[in-house]
Structures are given as C-alpha cells and as structure tokens.
C-alpha positions, 0 to 999 in steps of 0.5 A: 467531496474528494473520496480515497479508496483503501485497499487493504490486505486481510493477511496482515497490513503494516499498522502505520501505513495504513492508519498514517494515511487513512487518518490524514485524509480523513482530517482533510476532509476527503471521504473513505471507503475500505475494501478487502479481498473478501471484504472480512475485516482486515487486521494488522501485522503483529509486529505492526503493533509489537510495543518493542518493534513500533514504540508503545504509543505507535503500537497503542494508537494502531490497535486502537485504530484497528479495533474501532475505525468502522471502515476498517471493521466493516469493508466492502469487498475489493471486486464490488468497487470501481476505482472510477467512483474514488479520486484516489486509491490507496494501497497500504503496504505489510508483508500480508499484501503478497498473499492476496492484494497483489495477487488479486485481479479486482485490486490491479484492475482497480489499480491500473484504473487509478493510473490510467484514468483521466482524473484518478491517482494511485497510492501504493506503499512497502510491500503493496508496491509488489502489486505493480510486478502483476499489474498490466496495461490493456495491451499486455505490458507492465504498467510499471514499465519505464516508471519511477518507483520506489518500494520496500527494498532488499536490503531491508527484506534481508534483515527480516527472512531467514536464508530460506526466505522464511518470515518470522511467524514461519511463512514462506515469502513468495517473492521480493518486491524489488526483484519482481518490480525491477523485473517488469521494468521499473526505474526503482530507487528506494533512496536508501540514504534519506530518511523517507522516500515517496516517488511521484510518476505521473498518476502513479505515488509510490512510499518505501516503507513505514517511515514514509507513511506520513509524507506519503500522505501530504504527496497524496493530498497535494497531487489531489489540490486539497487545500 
C-alpha cells in the first residue's frame, strides 16, 4: 500500500491544506501517519476556521476533522520516523510551521530524505515551504539551490502583518518565506495571476497557498502512479 507521511506544526496548521490533502489521499487508498514536533496533537490556526475568514462549511468540516481524525489527535513525534518508511511526506503549511516544523532538524532530514531518496516525493505547501530556507543537502549547500518553487508569496504576507512584522494574535514573524527561499537559491515563482499554483521539480512538489490545496493533492497522487 502507498503510504504519506504528514508532518505537521503543533503551533497552528492552515485547516485546508492539511485536511485538503490528507482526506484526498486517504480516499485514494494511500495510508497515513501524522508526526509533530512533540508528537502533541497538533491544532489548526484560528483564522484557519474562522467562519467569516474560510466560509461557514469550510470552517465546520476543518474542526470536525481536527477533532475526530484519530491521526491527527494521536501523532508520532517527527524524530521517530524515517522518511525511508513513507513514499510521501507531506508538509501543510499555516503560519505555525515558522516556530517548529521549519525549524526542526528531524523534519528537514525527513524532508530532504524524501527528495533525494530513490523512490520518495516531497510535498511542501504556504508557509512550510520556508522549510526549504534551513533545508541542506549532505554537502552543505541548500537543497532548494537552482529549483523551481512556488510559496506563500510577499505580497500576500503584506496583507496580514502589520509594519512591525506583527501577526494578528500579536506574534512576531521571524521570517518571510520568500525572502529566505529566494535567498538559498530558488527559481521562486508563485504565479501570482492563476488561480492556484503547485510547482513540480524533480521529487520536490511545492503549493502557494490554501487555494492550491486541493491541486496540490492530485499532483501528489499523480507523481505517485495512484491510478
């Protein structure tokens, strides 16, 4: 059976592009293990399931989800796991994922695992693709250096931190992940004027944003030969 590994932040994952993703595969039969940083059950964004931010039936289904999904309530922590063991691994995005997925050494072994093995595939969405800023190959460079990628774009981060960089609920966002992909050398392109955006290089998938969550998904199961 094709099995997905889904690494996901316990400081507030994007509803939609996790459950998106996670319910696709699991409807095509591939099997599903969730991992954490601590392997504390992880919780979705507010705004993530904020009726007048997502819609009412998007912001019902993603609690639902979050609240029931035995994967998501009882993960395994991020450091047990071996990317080896999966054929995909998946990384949701939500502003959340800059506090502990992208930092976290386990899941950019288990990320760069998934690219350079043999037989792996890696799928990295909205803020999570800032994982690729820390990621680096065994020879000290980025992996990200010379790929195509496409990610939670500046232009949309504008929209949401105030001139201190200060999110909403009043944190500090350390970083912008297109600056700091950009920086370790990525041919970023987060195509700006379609409607969704998923950017295939090699093993390496990356999605923009919530938008693509669900195209995301499909490019997953297709670079996967799930029929």
């Amino acid at each position: 059976m094709t099995s997905a590994l889904f690494v996901v932040s316990e400081h507030g994952y994007w509803g939609e592009e996790c459950v998106e993703p996670l319910e696709t595969l699991t409807d095509a039969g591939v099997e599903v293990t969730v991992a954490t940083p601590t392997g504390a059950a992880p919780e979705p964004d507010e705004r993530s399931v904020d009726p007048e931010n997502v819609g009412e039936e998007q912001a019902e289904h993603v609690t639902e989800v979050a609240r029931s999904d035995e994967r998501l309530q009882n993960p395994v922590k991020v450091a047990t796991v071996d990317a080896d063991d999966y054929d995909a691994v998946v990384f949701p995005g939500g502003h959340g994922t800059e506090w502990d997925v992208n930092q976290d050494k386990h899941a950019r072994e288990l990320l760069r695992t998934g690219v350079a093995g043999s037989d792996g595939k890696a799928l990295v969405v909205c803020h999570a693709v800032g994982l690729l800023a820390f990621t680096r190959e065994a020879d000290g460079g980025f992996l990200v250096a010379g790929r195509s990628v496409t990610g939670f774009p500046n232009e949309w981060e504008e929209g949401i931190v105030d001139e201190h960089d200060l999110m909403p609920d009043g944190r500090k966002m350390p970083y912008w992940v297109e600056d700091e992909v950009k920086a370790a050398g990525a041919h970023w392109d987060a195509e700006l004027d379609q409607d969704t955006s998923v950017t295939v290089d090699g093993d390496l998938i990356t999605a923009r944003g919530p938008g693509s969550s669900a195209a995301a998904a499909q490019t997953l199961i297709e670079e996967l030969g799930i029929e």
